[in-house]
VOPAGU-2260 file (C-alpha; in pm, 1 decimal, decimal comma):
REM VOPAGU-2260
SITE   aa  ch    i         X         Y         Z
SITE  UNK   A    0   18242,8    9121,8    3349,7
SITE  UNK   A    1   18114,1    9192,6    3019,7
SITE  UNK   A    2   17943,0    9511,0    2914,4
SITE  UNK   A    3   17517,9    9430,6    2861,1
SITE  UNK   A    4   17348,6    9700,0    2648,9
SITE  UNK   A    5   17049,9    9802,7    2820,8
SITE  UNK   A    6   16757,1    9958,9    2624,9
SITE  UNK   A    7   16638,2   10283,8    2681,4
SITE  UNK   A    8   16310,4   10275,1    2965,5
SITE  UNK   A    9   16404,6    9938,7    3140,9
SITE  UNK   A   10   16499,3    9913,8    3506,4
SITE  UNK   A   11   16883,0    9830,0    3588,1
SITE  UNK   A   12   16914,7    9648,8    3924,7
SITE  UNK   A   13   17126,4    9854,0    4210,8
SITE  UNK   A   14   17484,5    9678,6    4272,4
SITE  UNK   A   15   17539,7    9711,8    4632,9
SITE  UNK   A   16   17958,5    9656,1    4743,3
SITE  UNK   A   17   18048,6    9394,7    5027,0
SITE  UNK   A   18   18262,9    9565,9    5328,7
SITE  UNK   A   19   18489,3    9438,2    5542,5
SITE  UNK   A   20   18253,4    9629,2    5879,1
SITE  UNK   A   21   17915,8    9660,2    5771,8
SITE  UNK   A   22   17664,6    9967,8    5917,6
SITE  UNK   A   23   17459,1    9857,4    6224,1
SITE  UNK   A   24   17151,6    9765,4    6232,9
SITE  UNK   A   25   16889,3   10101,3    6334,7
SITE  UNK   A   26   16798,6   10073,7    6695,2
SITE  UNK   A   27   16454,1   10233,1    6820,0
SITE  UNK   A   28   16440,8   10412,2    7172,5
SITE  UNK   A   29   16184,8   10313,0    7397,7
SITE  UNK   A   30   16023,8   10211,3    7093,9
SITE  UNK   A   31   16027,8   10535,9    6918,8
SITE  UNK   A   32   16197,4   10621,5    6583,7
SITE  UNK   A   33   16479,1   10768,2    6580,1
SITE  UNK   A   34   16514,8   11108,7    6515,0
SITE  UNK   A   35   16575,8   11235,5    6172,7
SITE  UNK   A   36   16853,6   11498,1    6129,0
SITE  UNK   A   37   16736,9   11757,7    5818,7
SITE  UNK   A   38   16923,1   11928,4    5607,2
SITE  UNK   A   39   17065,3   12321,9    5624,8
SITE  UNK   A   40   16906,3   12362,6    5267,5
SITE  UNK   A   41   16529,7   12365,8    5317,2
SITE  UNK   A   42   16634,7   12652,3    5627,5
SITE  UNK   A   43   16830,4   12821,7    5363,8
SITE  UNK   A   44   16531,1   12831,1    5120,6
SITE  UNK   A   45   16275,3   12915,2    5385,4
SITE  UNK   A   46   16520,2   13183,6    5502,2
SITE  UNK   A   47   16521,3   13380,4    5115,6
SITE  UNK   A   48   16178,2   13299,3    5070,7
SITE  UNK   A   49   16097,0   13468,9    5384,6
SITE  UNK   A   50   16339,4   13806,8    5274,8
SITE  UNK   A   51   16198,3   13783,2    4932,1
SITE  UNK   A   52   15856,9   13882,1    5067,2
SITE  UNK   A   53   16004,8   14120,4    5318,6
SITE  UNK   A   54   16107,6   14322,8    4986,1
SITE  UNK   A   55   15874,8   14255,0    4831,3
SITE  UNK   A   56   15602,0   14404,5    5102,2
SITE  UNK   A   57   15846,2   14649,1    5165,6
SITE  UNK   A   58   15915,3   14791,7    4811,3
SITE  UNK   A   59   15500,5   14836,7    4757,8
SITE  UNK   A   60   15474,3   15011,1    5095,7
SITE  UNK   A   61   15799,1   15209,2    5020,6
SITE  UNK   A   62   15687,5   15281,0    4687,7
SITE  UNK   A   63   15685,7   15720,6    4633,7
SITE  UNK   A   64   15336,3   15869,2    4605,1
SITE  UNK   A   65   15279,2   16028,6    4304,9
SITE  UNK   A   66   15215,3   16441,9    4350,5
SITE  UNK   A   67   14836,2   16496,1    4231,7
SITE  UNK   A   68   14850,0   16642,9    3869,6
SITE  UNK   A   69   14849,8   17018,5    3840,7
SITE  UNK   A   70   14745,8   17171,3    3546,3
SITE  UNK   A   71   14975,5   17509,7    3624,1
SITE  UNK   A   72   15206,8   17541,4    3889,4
SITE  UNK   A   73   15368,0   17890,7    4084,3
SITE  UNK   A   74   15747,7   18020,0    4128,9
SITE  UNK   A   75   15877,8   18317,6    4314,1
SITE  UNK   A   76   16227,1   18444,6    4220,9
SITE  UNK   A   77   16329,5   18743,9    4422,3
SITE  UNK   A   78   16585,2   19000,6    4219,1
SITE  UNK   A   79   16636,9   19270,7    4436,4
SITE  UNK   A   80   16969,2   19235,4    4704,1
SITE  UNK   A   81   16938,7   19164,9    5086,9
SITE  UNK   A   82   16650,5   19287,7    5274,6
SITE  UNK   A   83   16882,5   19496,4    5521,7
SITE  UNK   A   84   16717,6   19789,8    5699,7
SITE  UNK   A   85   16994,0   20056,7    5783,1
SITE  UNK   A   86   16940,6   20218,2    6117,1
SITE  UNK   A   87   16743,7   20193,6    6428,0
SITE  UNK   A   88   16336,5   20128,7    6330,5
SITE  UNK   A   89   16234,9   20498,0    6410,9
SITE  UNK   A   90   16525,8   20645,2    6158,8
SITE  UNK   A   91   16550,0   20376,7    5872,4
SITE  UNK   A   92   16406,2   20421,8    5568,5
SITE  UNK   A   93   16301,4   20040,8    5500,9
SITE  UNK   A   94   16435,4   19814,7    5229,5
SITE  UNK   A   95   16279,3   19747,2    4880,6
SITE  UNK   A   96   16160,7   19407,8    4783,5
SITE  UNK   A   97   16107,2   19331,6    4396,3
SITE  UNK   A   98   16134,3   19006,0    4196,2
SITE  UNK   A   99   15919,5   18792,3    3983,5
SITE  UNK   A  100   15650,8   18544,9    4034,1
SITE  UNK   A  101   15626,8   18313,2    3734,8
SITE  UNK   A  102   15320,4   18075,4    3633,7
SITE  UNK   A  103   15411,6   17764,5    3459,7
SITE  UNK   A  104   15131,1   17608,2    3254,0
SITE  UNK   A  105   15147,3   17238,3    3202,9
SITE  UNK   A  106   14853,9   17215,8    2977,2
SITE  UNK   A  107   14758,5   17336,7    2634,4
SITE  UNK   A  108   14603,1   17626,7    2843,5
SITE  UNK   A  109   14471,3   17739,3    3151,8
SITE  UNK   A  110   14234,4   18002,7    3281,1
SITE  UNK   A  111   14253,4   18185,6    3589,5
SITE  UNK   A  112   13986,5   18325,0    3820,8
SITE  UNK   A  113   14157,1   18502,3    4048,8
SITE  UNK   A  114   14567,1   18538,4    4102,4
SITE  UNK   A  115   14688,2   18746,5    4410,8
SITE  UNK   A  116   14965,6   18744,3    4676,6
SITE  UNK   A  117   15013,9   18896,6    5026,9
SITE  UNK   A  118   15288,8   18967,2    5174,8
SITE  UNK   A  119   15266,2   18839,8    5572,5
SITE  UNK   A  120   15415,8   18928,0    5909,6
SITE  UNK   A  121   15396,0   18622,7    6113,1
SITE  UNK   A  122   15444,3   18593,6    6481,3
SITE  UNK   A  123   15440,2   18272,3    6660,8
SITE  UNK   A  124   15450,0   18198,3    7027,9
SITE  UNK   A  125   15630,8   17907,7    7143,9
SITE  UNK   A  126   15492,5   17931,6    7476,4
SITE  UNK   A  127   15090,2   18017,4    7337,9
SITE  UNK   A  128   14777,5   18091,2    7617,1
SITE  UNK   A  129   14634,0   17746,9    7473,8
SITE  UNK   A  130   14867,0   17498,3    7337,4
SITE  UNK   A  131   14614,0   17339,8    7103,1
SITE  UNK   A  132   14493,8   17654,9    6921,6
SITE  UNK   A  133   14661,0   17767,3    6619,1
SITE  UNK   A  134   14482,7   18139,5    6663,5
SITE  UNK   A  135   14650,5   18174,9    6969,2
SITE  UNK   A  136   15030,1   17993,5    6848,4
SITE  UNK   A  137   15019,2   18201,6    6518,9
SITE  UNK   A  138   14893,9   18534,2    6474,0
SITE  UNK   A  139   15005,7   18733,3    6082,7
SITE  UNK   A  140   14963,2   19019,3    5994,1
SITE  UNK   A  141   14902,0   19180,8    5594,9
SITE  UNK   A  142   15168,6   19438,9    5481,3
SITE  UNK   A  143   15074,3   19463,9    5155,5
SITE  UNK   A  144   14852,8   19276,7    4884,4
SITE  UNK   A  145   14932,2   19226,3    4501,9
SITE  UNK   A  146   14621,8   19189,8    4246,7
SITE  UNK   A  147   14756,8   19004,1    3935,2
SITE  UNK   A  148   14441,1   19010,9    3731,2
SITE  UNK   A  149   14119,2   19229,0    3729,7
SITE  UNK   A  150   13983,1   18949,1    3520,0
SITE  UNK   A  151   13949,4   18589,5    3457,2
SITE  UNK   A  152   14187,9   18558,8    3178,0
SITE  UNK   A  153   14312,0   18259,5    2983,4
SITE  UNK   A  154   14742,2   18145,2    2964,4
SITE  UNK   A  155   14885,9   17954,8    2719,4
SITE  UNK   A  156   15124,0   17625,3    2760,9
SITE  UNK   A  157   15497,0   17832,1    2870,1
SITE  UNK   A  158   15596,6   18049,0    3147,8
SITE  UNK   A  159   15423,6   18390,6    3185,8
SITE  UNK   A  160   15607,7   18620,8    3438,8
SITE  UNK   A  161   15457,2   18907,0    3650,3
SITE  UNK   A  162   15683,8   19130,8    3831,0
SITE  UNK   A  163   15611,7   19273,3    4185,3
SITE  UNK   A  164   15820,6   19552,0    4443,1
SITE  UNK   A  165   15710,0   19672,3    4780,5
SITE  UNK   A  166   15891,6   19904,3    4980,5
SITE  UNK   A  167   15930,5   19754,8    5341,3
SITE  UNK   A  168   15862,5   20010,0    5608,3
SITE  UNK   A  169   16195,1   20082,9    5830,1
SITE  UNK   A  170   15988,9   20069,3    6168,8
SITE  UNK   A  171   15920,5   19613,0    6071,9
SITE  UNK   A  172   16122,6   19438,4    6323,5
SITE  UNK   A  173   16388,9   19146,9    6161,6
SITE  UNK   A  174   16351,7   18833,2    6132,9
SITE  UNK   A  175   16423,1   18669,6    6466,6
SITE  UNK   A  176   16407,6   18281,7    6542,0
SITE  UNK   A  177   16443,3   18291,4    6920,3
SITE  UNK   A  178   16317,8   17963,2    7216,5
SITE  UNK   A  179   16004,1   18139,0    7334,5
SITE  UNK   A  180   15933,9   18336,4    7008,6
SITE  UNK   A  181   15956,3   18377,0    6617,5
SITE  UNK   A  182   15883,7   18648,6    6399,9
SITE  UNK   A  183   15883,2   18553,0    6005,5
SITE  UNK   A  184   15766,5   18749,1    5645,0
SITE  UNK   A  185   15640,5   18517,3    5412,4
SITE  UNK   A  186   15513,5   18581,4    5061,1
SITE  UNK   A  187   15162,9   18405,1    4990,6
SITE  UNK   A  188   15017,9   18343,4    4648,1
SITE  UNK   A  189   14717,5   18176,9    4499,9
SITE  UNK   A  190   14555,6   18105,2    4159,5
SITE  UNK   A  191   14180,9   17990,6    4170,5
SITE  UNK   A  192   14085,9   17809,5    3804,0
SITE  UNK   A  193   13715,6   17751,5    3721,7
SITE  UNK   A  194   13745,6   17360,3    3860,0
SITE  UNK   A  195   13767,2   17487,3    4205,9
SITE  UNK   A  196   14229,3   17379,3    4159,3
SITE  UNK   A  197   14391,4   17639,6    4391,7
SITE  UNK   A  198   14784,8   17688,3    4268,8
SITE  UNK   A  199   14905,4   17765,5    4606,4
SITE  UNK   A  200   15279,3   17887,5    4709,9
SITE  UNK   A  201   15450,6   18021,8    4991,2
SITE  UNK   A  202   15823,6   18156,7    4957,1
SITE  UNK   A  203   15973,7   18309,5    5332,2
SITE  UNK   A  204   16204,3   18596,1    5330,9
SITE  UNK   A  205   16492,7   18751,4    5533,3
SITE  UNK   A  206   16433,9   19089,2    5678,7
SITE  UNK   A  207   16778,8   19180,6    5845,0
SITE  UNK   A  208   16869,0   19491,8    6022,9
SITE  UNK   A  209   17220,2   19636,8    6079,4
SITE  UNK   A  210   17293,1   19889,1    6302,6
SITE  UNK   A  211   17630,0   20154,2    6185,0
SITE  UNK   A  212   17902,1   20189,2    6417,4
SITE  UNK   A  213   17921,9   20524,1    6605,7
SITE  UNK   A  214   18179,4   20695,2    6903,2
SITE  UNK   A  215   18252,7   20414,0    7189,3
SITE  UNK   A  216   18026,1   20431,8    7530,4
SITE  UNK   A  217   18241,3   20523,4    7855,4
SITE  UNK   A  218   18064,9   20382,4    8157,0
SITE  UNK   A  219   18132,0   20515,9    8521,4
SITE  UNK   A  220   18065,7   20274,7    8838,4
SITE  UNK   A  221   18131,5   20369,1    9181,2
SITE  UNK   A  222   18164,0   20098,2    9435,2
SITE  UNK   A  223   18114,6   20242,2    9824,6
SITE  UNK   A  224   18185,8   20220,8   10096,2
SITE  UNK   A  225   18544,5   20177,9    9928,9
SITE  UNK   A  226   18697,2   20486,8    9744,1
SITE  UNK   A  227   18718,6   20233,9    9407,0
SITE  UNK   A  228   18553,9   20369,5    9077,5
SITE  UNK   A  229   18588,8   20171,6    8742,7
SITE  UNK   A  230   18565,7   20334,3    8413,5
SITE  UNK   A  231   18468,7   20121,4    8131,7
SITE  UNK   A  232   18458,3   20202,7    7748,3
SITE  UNK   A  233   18261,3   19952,5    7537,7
SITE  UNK   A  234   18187,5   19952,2    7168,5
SITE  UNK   A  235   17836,2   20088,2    7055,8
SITE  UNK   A  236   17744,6   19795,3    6892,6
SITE  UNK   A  237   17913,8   19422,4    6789,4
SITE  UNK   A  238   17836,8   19137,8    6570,6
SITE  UNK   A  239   17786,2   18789,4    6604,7
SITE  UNK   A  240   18070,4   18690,3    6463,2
SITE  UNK   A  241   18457,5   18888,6    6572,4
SITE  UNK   A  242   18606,3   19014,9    6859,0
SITE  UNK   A  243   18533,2   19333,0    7022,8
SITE  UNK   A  244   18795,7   19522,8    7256,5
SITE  UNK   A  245   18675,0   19638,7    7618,6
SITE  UNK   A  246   18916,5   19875,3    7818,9
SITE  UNK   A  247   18871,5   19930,7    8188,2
SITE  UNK   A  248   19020,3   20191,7    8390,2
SITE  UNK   A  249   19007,0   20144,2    8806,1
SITE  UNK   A  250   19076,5   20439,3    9038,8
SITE  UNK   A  251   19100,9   20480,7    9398,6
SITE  UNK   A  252   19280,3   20118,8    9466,2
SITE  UNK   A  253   19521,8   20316,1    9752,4
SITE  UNK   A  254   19355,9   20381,5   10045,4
SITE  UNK   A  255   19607,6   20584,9   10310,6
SITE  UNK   A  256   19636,3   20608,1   10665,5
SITE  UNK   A  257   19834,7   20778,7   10902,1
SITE  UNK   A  258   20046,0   20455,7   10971,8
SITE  UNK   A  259   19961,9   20246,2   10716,3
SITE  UNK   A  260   19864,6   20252,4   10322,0
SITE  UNK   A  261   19559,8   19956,2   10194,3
SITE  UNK   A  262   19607,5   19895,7    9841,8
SITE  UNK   A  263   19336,1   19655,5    9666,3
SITE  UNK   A  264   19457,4   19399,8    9442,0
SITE  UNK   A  265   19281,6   19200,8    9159,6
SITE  UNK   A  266   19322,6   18825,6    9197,6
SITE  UNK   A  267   19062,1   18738,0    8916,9
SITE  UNK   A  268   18860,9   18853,7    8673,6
SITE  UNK   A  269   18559,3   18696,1    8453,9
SITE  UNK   A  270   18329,7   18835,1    8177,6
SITE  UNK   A  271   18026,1   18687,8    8021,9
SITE  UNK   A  272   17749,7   18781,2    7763,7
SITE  UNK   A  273   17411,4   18707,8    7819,0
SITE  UNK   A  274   17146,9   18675,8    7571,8
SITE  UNK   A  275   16733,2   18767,9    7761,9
SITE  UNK   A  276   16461,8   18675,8    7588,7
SITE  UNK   A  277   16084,2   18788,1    7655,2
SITE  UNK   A  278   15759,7   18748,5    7429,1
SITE  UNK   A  279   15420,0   18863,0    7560,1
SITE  UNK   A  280   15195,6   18571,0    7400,1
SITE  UNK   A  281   14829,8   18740,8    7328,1
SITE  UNK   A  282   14517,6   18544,4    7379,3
SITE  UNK   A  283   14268,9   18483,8    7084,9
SITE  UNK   A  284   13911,2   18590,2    7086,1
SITE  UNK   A  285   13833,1   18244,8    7197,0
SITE  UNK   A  286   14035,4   18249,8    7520,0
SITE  UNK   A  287   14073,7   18581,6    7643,0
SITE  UNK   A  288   13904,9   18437,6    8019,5
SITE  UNK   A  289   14262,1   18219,7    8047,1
SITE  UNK   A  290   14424,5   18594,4    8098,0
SITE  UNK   A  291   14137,2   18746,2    8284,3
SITE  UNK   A  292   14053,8   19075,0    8044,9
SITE  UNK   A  293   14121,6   19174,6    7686,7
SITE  UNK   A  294   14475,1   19340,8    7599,4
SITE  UNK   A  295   14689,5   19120,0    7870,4
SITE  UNK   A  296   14924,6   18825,3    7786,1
SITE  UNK   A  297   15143,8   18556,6    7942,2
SITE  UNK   A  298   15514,2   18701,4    8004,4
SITE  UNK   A  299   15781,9   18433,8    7920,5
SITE  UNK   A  300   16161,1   18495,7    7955,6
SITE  UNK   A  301   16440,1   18297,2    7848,8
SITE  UNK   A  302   16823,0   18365,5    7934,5
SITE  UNK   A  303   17122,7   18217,6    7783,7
SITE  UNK   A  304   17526,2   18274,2    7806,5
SITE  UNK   A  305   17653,5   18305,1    7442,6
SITE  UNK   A  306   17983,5   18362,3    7548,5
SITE  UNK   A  307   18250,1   18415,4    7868,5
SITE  UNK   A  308   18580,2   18405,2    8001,6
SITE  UNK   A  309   18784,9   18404,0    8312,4
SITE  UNK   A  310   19086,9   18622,5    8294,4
SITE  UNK   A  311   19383,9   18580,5    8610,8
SITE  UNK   A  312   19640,5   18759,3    8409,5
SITE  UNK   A  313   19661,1   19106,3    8179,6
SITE  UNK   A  314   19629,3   19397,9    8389,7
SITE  UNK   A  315   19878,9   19665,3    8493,3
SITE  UNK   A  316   19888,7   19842,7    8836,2
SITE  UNK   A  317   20057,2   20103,6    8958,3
SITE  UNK   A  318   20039,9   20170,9    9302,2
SITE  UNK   A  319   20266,3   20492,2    9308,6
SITE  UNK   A  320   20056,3   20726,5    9172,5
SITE  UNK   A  321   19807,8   20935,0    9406,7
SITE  UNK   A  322   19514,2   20672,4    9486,1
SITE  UNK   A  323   19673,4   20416,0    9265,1
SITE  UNK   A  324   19567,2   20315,5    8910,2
SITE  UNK   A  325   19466,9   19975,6    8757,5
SITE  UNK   A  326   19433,9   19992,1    8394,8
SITE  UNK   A  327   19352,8   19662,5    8157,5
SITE  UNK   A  328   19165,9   19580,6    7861,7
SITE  UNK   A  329   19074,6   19213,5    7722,3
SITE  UNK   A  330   18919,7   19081,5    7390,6
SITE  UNK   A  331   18542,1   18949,6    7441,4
SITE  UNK   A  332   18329,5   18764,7    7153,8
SITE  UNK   A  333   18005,9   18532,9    7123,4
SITE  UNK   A  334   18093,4   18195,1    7171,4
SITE  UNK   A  335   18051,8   18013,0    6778,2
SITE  UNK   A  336   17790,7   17781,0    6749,9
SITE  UNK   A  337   17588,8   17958,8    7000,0
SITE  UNK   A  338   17362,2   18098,3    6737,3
SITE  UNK   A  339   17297,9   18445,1    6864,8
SITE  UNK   A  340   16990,7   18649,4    6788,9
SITE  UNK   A  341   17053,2   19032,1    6744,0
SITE  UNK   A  342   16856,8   19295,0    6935,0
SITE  UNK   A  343   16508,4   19307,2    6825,1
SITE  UNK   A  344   16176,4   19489,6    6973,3
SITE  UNK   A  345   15896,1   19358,7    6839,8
SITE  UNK   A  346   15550,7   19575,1    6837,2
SITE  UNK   A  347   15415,5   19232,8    6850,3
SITE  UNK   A  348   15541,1   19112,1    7211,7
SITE  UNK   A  349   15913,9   18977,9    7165,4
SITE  UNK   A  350   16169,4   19157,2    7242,3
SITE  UNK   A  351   16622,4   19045,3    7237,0
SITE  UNK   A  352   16847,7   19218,4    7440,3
SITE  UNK   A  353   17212,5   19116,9    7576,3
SITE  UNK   A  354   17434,7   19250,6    7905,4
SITE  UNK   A  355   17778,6   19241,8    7915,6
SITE  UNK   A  356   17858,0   19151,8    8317,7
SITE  UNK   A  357   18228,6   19134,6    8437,1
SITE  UNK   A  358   18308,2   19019,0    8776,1
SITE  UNK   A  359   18659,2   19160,4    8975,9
SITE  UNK   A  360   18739,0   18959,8    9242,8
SITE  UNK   A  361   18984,7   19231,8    9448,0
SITE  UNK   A  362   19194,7   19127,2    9794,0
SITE  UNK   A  363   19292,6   19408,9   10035,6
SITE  UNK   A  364   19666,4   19469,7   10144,4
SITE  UNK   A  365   19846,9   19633,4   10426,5
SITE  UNK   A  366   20192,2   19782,1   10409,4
SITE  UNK   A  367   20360,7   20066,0   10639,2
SITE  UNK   A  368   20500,0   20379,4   10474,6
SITE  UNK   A  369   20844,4   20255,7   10578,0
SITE  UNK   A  370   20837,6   19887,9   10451,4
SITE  UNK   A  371   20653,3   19920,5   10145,1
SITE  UNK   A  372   20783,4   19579,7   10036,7
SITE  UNK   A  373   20660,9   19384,6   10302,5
SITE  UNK   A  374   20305,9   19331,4   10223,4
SITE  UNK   A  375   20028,2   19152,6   10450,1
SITE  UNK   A  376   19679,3   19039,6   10340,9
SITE  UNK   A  377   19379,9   19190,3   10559,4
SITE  UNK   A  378   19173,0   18884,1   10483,3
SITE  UNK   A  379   18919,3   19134,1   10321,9
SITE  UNK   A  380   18789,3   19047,0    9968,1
SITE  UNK   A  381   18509,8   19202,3    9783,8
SITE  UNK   A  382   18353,7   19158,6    9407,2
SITE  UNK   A  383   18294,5   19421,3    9209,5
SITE  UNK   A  384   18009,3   19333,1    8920,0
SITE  UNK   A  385   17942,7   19579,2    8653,6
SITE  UNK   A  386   17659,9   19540,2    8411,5
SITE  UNK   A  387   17656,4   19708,8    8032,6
SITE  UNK   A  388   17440,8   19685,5    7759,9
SITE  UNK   A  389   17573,0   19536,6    7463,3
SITE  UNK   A  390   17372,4   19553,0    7119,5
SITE  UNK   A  391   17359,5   19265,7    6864,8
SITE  UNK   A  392   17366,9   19346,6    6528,4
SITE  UNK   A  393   17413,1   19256,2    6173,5
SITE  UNK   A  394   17765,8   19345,7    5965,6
SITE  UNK   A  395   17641,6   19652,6    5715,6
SITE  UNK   A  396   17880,4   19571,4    5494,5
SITE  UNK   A  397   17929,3   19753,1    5216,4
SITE  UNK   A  398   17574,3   19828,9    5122,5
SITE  UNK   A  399   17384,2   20162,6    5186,7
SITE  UNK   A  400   17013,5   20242,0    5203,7
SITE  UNK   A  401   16778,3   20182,8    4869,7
SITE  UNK   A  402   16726,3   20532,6    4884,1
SITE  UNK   A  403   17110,8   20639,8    4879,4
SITE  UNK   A  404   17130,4   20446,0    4587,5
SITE  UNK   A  405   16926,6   20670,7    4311,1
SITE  UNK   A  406   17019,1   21001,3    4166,0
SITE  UNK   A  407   17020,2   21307,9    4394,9
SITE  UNK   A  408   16709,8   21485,0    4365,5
SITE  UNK   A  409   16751,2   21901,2    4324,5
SITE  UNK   A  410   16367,9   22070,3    4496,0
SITE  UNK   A  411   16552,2   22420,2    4510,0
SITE  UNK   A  412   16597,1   22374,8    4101,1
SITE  UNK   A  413   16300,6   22534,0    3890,2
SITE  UNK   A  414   16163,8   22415,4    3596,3
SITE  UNK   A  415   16235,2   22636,2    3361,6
SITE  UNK   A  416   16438,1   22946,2    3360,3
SITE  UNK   A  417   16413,1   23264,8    3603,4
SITE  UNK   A  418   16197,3   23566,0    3445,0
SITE  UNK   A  419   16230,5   23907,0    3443,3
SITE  UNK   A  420   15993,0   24105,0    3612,7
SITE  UNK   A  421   16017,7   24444,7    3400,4
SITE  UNK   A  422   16190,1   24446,1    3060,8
SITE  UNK   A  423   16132,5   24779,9    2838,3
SITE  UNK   A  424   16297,1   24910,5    2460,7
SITE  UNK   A  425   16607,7   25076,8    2459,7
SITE  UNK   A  426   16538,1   25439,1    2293,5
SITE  UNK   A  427   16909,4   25596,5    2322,7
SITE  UNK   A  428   17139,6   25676,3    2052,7
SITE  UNK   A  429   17229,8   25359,2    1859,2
SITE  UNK   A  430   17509,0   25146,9    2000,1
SITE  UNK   A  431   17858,6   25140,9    1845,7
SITE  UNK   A  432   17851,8   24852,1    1561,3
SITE  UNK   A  433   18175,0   24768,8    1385,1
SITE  UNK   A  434   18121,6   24496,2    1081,9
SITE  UNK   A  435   18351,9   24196,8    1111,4
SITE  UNK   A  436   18565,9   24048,4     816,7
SITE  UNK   A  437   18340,9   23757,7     620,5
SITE  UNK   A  438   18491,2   23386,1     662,9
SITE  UNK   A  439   18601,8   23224,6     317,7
């Protein structure tokens, strides 16, 4: 078939191919038409057009707020080491606090009304006389108060620092983050420019307290009607992290007769630490009637095991001896992860202690004088529970109080010089005087 050049813009009839089985004819249901399969695509474009708005909404409603402008802004930089008070609170001598706030200007220059920070005690109740009043949750207390300027006074674009110290007093209780209570310190400081802008910032610190180490405590419990007695020597204090050693001592185990000897044995033993918890939560002005009179609180307690241990093996006895002997000692600890709070009593109404309880569960034999090998159980148990006071504290370390750390300071020392009280002229014959060879 020859080749026809078509011009550009005319219409070129469709050439349709003859087939051996042509397509049937389209056959209407009940009259209907028949139903038209559509494509995937126009899902597929509804589908991205769909998640292109979902971004699209979400990226404006996801979009980060910008911080109002500040013309100044505040930073606290503490320099001096660990707040650690050394000692119980009646004996310490406090810790010193010192470090540098530092104002930032943004602009060419600011002025400043006012510039002061206070140092707070704040102690919150977890368990408050009304739930929905912050007087009653929160209640702080000022330990001390900072005046930066006695002046409105004008600061250039830079960073102007003003230094600051306080001498914490040794009888403050430590920080403590307990379930019923809290007790926090928290440094507070404001700026106040002439447009009514308050430069606001609030830095908290760690008071710690640490305890030193002194002679072990020997405990003595008697258990009657039996003839037992169990002496116990415990450290003075231990730490929340490390193992502490415990030795026991139990006397009167042998029990004689005139036919027979009873000898108790220990068939298990089990330790545990227990953390207690109390706050006293104070009412506000407000809602003093919820307590019934003015200086009365709510009492809330909380106990917790940070740590225990049953022991079946590790003792030595000796049943020869006159009333027999028992003698054992075991490693103890606080559990990790248990987050333990050290001891802490808290003018304010919470208060930390822990108890150290071991359980012996002891089983009474019989034996004759003659067959001391043959042994037979009386069927008689009994548990012996001892309680002992165990105080959390921190590690000291290697530090030492702030006021170990300067120069030794001599009162007995005077001034100047001791006088005489009576000096007169010699008058007697004139001393021997021999001249001494000249130096070259």
């Amino acid at each position: 078939m020859p080749y026809h050049h078509q011009p550009f813009g005319t219409t070129r009839p469709a050439l349709f191919a003859r087939t051996s089985n042509p397509q049937p004819p389209l056959s209407f249901n009940n009259g209907l038409p028949p139903k038209i399969k559509t494509s995937s695509s126009s899902h597929t474009m509804d589908f991205f057009h769909l998640k292109d708005s979902k971004d699209k909404r979400r990226s404006v409603s996801g979009s980060p707020k910008l911080a109002p402008y500040k013309p100044a802004k505040l930073d606290i930089s503490i320099e001096s080491p660990p707040l650690v008070m050394y000692g119980p609170m009646g004996h310490s001598s406090g810790a010193l606090l010192s470090g540098m706030i530092t104002l930032t200007v943004n602009d060419e220059q600011v002025k400043l009304q006012q510039f002061e920070m206070r140092l707070l005690a704040k102690t919150t109740s977890k368990r408050p006389v009304s739930r929905d009043c912050p007087d009653c949750k929160t209640k702080a207390a000022e330990l001390h108060q900072w005046h930066f300027l006695s002046e409105p006074q004008r600061y250039h674009k830079g960073s102007h620092a003003f230094p600051f110290s306080f001498l914490l007093p040794g009888s403050l209780p430590a920080t403590t983050q307990s379930v019923i209570g809290s007790v926090d310190y928290v440094l507070s400081a404001k700026a106040t420019t002439p447009l009514g802008d308050d430069l606001v910032l609030e830095t908290p610190i760690k008071v710690l307290r640490a305890l030193l180490s002194s002679a072990d405590r020997t405990s003595l419990r008697i258990f009657p009607p039996t003839n037992l007695t169990a002496t116990v020597i415990t450290p003075p204090v231990i730490h929340p992290i490390g193992e502490f050693n415990v030795q026991m001592r139990i006397s009167g185990v042998v029990e004689t007769d005139q036919t027979h000897l009873r000898r108790w044995r220990i068939r298990k033993m089990n330790w545990r630490i227990e953390e207690h918890s109390k706050m006293i939560s104070a009412p506000c002005p407000k809602h003093v009637q919820k307590v019934g009179a003015e200086g009365k609180g709510i009492l809330s307690q909380d106990t917790r095991i940070i740590g225990g241990k049953e022991v079946k093996e590790g003792w030595k006895s000796d049943f020869d001896t006159q009333g027999g002997l028992i003698e054992m000692e075991f490693p103890a600890s606080i559990k990790q992860g248990t987050h333990p709070i050290c001891d802490v009593e808290a003018p304010t109404g919470l208060s930390v202690t822990h108890n150290l309880i071991v359980e012996l569960i002891v089983a009474e034999e019989a034996y004759s004088h003659k067959y001391s090998k043959s042994v037979t159980p009386t069927g008689t148990a009994r548990v012996l529970r001892m309680q002992f006071t165990l105080v959390v504290t921190e590690r000291s370390g290697l530090g030492i109080s702030w006021d170990e750390e300067q120069p030794p300071m001599y009162e007995d020392v005077p001034s100047s010089p001791p006088g005489y009280a009576q000096m007169t002229d010699y008058e007697g014959e004139p001393l021997p005087y021999e001249d001494l060879e000249q130096l070259s």
